[in-house]
C-alpha positions as CSV (number, residue, x, y, z in Angstrom):
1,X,0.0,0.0,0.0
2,X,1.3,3.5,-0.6
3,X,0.4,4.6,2.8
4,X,2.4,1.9,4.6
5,X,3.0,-1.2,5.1
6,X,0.1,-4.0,6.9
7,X,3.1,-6.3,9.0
8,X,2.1,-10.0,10.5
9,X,2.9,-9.0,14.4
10,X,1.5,-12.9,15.0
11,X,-0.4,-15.2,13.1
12,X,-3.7,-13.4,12.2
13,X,-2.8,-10.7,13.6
14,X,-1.2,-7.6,11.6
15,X,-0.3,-4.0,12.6
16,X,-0.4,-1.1,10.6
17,X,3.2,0.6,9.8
18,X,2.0,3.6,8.1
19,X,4.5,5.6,5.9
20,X,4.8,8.6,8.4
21,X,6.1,6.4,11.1
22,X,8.8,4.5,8.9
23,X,11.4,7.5,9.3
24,X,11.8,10.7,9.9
25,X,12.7,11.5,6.3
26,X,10.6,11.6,3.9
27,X,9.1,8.6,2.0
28,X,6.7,8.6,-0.8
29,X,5.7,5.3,-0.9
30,X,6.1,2.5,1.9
31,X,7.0,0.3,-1.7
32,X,10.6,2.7,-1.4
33,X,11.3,1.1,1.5
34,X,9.9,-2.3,1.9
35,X,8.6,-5.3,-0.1
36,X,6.7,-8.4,0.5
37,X,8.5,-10.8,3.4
38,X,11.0,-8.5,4.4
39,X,11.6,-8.3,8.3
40,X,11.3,-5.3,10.8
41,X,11.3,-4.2,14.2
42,X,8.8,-1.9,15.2
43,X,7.4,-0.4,18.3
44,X,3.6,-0.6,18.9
45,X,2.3,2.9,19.3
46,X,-1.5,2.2,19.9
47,X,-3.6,-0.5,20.4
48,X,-7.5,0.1,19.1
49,X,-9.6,-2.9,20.9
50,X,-12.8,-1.8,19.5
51,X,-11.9,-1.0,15.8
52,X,-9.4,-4.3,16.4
53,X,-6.4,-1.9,14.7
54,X,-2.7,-1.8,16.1
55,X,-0.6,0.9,14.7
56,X,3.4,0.6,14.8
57,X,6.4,2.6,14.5
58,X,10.1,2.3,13.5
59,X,11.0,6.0,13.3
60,X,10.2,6.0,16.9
61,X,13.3,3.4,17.7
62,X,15.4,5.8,16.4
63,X,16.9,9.2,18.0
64,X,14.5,12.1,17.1
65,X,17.0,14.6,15.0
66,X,15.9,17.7,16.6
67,X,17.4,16.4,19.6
68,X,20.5,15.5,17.8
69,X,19.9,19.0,16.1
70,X,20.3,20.7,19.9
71,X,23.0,19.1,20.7
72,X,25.0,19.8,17.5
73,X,24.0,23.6,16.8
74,X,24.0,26.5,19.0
75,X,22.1,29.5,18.7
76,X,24.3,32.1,16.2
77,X,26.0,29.1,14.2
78,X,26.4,30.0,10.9
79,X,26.1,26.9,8.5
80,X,25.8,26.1,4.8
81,X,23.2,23.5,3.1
82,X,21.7,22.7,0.0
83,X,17.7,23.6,-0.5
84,X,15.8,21.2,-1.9
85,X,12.7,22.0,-3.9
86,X,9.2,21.0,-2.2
87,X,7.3,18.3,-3.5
């Protein structure tokens, strides 16, 4: 699916790893990143019991780069970087 990606958690029971949670650059399409079988380790961020949905995460494994970000800049550093157009 273009939105994410449905993983088996157990069998007969799936989680949804939607695009937005894969990283915390961008991704078009969960299909960029992932394909049928392959393996992942992913944090479960919700639990629906009455809509029987579980969403998960892999971005949220990772260190968020703002907080990197902090840690590297300081207010008044001048820096150089390349500006990418929007999509």
């Amino acid at each position: 699916m273009d939105f994410g990606a449905f993983v088996e958690i157990l069998p007969g029971v799936d989680g949804l790893l939607h695009v937005i949670d894969m990283s915390y650059a961008r991704i078009g399409k969960a299909s960029d990143v992932y394909k049928p079988g392959d393996e992942v380790e992913a944090k479960v961020l919700k639990i629906d019991p009455v809509s029987k949905k579980i969403s998960l995460g892999l971005k949220q494994l990772q260190e968020d780069p703002w907080t990197t970000g902090a840690r590297t800049f300081t207010m008044g550093d001048r820096v150089s970087g390349t500006v990418f157009a929007a999509r």
